[in-house]
KEKE-3310 file (N, C-alpha, C; in steps of 0.2 Angstrom, whole numbers, plus 5000, padded with zeros to 4 digits):
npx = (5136:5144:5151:5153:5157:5162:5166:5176:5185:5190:5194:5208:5213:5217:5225:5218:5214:5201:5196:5186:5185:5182:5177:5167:5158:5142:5151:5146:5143:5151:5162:5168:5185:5194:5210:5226:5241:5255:5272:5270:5268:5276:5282:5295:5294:5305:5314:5314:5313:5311:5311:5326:5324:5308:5311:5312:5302:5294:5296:5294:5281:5269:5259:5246:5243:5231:5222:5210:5201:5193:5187:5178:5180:5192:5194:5181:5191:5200:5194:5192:5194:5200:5200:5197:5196:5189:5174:5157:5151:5163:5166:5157:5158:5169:5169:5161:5166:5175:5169:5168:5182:5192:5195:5206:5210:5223:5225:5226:5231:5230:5229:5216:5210:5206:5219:5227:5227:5229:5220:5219:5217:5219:5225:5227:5244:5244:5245:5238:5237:5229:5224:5230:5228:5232:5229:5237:5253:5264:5258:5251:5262:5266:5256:5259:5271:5270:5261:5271:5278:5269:5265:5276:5278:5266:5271:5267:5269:5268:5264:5258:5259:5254:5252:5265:5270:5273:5271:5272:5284:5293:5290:5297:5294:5294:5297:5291:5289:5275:5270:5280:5275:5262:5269:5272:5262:5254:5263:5261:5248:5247:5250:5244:5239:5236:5226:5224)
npy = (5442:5431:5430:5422:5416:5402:5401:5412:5407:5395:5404:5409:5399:5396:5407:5419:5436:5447:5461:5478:5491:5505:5518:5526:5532:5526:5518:5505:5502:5497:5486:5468:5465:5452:5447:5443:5443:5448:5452:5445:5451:5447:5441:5436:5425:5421:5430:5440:5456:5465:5481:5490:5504:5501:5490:5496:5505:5495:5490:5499:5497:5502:5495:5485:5468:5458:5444:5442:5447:5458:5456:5462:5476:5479:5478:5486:5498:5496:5501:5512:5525:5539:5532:5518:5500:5490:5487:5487:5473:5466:5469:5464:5450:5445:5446:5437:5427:5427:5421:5409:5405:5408:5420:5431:5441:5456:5464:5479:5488:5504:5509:5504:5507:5505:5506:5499:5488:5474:5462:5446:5433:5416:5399:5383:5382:5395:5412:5425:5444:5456:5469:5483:5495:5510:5521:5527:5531:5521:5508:5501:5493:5487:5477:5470:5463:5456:5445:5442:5433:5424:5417:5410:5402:5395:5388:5392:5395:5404:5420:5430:5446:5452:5465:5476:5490:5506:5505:5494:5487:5495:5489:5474:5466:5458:5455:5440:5430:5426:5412:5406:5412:5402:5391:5391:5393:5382:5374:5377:5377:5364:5360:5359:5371:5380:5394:5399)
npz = (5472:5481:5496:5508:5523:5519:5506:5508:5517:5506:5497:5505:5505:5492:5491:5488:5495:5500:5494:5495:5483:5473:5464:5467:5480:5487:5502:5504:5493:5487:5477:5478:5475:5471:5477:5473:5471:5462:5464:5478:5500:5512:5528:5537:5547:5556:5556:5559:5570:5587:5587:5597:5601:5605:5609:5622:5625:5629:5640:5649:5651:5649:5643:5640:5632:5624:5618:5603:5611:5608:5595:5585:5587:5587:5571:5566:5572:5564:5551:5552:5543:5534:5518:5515:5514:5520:5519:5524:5523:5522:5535:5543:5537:5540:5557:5556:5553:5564:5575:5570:5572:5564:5562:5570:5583:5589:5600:5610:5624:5634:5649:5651:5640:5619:5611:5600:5586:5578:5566:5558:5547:5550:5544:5544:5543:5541:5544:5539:5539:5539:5543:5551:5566:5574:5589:5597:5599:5592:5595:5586:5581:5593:5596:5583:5585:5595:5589:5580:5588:5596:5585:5580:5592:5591:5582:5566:5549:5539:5536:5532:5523:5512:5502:5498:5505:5514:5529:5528:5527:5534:5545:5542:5531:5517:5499:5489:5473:5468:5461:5473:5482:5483:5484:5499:5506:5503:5509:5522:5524:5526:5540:5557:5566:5581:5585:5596)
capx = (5142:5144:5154:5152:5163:5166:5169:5180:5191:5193:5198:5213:5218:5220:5232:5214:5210:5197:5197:5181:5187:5177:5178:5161:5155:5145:5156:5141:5138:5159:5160:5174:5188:5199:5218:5231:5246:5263:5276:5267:5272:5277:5285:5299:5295:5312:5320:5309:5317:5309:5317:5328:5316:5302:5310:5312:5295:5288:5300:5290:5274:5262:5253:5241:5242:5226:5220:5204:5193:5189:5190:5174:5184:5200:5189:5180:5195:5204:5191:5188:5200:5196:5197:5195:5194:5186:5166:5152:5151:5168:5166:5152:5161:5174:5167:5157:5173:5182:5166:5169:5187:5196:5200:5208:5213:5228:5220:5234:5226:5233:5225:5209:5206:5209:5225:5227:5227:5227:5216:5220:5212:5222:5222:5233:5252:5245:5242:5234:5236:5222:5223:5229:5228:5232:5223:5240:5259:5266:5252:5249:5269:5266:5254:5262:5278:5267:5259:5274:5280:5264:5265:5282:5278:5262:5273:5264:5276:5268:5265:5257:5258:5248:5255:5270:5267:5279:5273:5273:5291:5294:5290:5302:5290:5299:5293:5292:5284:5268:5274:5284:5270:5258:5274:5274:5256:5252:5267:5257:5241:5247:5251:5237:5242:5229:5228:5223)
capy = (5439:5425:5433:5419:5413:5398:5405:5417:5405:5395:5409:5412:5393:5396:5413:5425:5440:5453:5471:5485:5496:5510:5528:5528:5528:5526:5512:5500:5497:5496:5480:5466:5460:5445:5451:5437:5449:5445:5450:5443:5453:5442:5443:5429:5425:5419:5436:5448:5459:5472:5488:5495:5508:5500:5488:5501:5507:5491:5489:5504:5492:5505:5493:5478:5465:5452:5442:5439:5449:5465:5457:5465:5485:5482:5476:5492:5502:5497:5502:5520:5529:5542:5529:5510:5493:5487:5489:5483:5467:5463:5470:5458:5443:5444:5448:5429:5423:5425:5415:5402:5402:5405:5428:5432:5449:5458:5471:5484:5493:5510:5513:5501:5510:5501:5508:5500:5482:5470:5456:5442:5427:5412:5394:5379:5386:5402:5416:5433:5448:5461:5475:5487:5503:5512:5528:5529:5529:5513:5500:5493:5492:5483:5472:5467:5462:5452:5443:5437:5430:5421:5413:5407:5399:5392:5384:5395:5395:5409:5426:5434:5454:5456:5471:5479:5499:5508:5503:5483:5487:5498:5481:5470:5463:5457:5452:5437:5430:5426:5406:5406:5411:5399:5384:5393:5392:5375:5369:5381:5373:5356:5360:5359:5375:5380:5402:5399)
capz = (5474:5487:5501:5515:5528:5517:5501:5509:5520:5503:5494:5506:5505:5485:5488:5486:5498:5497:5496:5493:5479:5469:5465:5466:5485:5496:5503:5504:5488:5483:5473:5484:5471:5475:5475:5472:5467:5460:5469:5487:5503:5520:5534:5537:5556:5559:5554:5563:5577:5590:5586:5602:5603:5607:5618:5629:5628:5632:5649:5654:5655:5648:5638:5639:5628:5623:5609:5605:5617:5605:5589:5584:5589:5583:5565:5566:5571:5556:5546:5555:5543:5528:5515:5518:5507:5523:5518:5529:5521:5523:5542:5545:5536:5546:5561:5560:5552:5571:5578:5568:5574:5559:5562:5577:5582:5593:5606:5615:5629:5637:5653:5650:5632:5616:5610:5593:5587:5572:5564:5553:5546:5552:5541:5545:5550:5538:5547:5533:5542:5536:5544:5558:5570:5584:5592:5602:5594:5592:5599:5581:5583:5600:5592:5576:5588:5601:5586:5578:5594:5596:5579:5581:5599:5589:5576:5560:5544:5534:5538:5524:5525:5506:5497:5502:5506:5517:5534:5530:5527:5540:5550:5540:5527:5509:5493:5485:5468:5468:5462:5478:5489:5483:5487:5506:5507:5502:5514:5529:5525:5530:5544:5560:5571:5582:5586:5604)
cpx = (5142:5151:5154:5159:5166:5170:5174:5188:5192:5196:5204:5217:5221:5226:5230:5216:5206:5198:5191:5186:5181:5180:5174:5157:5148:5149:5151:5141:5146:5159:5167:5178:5194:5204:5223:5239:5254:5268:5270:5271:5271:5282:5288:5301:5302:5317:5318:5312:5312:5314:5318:5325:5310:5302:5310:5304:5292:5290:5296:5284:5269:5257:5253:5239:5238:5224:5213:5198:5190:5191:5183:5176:5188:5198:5186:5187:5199:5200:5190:5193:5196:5194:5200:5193:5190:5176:5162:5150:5156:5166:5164:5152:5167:5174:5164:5163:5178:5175:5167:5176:5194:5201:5202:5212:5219:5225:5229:5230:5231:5228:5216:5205:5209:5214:5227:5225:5228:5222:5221:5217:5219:5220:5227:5237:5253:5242:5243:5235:5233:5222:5226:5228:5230:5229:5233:5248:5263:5264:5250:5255:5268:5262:5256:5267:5275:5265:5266:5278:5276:5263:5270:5281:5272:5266:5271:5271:5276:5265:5262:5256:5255:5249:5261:5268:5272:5278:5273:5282:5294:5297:5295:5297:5295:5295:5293:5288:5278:5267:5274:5279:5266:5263:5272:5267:5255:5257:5261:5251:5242:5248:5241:5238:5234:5231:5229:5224)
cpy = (5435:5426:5427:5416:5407:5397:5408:5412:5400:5396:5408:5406:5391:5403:5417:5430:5445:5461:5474:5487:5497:5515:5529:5525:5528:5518:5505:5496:5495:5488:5477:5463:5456:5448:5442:5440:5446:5453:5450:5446:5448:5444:5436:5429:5424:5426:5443:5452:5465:5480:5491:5498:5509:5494:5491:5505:5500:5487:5493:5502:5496:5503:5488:5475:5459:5450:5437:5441:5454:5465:5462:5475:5484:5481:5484:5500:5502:5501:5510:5524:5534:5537:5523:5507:5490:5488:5484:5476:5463:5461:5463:5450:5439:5444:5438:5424:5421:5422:5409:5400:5402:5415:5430:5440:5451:5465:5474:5490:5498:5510:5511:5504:5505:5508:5507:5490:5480:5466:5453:5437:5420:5401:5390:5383:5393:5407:5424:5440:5452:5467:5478:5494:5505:5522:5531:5528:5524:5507:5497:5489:5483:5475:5467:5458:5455:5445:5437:5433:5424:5414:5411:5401:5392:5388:5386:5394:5401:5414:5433:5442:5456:5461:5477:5486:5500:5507:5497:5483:5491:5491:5475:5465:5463:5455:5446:5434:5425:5415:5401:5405:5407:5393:5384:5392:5384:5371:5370:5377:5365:5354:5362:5364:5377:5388:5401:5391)
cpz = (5480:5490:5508:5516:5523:5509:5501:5511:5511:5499:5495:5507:5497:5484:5487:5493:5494:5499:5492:5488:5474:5468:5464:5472:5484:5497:5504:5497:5484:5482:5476:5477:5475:5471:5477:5467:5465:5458:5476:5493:5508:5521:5535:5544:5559:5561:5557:5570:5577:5588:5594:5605:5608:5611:5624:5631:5629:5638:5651:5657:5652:5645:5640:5633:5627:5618:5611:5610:5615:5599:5586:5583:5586:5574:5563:5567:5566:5550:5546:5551:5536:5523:5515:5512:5511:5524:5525:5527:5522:5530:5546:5545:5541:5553:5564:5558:5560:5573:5577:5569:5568:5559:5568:5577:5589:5595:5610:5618:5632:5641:5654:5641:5627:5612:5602:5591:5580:5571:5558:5551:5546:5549:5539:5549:5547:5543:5539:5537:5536:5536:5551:5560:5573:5583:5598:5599:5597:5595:5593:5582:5587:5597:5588:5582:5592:5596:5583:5584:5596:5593:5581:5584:5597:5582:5568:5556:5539:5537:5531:5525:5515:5502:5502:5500:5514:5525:5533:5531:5529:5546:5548:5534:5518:5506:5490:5479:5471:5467:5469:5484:5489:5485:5496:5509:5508:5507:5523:5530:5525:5536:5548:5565:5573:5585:5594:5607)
residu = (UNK:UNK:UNK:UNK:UNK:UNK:UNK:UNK:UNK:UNK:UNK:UNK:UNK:UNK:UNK:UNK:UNK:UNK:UNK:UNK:UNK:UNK:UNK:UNK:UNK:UNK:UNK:UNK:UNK:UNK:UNK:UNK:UNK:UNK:UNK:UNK:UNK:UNK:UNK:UNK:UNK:UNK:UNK:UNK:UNK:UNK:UNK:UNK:UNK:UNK:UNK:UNK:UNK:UNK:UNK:UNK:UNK:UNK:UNK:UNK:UNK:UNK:UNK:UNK:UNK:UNK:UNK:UNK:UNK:UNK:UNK:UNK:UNK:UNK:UNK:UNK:UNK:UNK:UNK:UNK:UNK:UNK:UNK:UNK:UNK:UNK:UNK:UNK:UNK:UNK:UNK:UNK:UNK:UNK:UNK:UNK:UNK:UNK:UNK:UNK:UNK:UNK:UNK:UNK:UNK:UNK:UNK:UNK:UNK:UNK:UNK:UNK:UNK:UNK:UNK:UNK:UNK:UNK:UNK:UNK:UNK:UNK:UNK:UNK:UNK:UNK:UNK:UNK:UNK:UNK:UNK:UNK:UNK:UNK:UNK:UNK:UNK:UNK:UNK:UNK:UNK:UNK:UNK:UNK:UNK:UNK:UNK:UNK:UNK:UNK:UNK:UNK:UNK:UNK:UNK:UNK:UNK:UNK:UNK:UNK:UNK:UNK:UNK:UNK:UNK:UNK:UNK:UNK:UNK:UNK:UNK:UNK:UNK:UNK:UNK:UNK:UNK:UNK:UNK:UNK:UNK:UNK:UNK:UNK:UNK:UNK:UNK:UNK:UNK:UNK:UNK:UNK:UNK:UNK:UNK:UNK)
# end
């Protein structure tokens, strides 16, 4: 199967992602299917709010926020959980995918450690979100938050959160048809937003 960086980005300009799955590891050799689900989950940047809460934890200052300087870790910490769709193929794919400028990740530091972070793969005004973590309670939170603020400030239109499951929607992630998301895509990918 032909996994490369350019295969992959335009995959995610037709409304694919990938995912590992098997019940039959080792996780090496799990075969990658391209997912294009109906109903689509995203996030409607417009409508996203910090929760209270965690405004208040993040008056306190206890975290550091940067993007882009451990996409490589926050890649691997997503994947460091009992069971994972993120196989060493993908890792790797995506790993040269942020050289070439197109995955970018959200890092959240505690005290110089890494804390938690995200990754996405970013195309046009679409930003994919892929995966997150935290090693600390509520730094993917911190992240997420930091992220769509980001996007906003950058002008993005789409925000694609991929399968809704009970933290996307924790976050404020909705559903819509599959259709629908492929109209909000195709408007996103005309647009020329740049991450950085």
């Amino acid at each position: 199967m032909d996994f490369s960086p350019a295969v992959v980005i335009a995959a995610y300009c037709q409304g694919y992602f990938p995912m590992a799955l098997d019940l039959n590891p080792p996780l090496g050799r799990r075969r990658i299917y391209w997912l294009d689900p109906d109903p689509r989950a995203i996030f409607e940047l417009e409508t996203i709010q910090v929760p209270r809460r965690l405004q208040r934890r993040l008056k306190r200052g206890e975290f550091t926020v940067t993007m882009d300087q451990a996409c490589a870790e926050v890649i691997a910490g997503c994947a460091d959980r009992e069971e994972t769709w993120i196989s060493p193929t993908i890792r790797d794919t995506y790993q040269h995918l942020h050289h070439l400028g197109y995955v970018h990740s959200v890092e959240v530091w505690q005290a110089g450690e890494l804390a938690g972070g995200l990754y996405g793969v970013a195309v046009g005004g679409a930003f994919c979100g892929e995966s997150m973590f935290h090693r600390v309670t509520d730094a993917s939170k911190v992240a997420f938050f930091h992220l769509v603020e980001h996007l906003k400030v950058r002008g993005y239109m789409l925000l694609d959160a991929q399968l809704l499951n009970d933290h996307t929607a924790s976050l404020g992630a909705t559903e819509i048809s599959r259709e629908e998301y492929h109209d909000r895509l195709t408007a996103a990918l005309a647009q020329n937003c740049r991450f950085n």
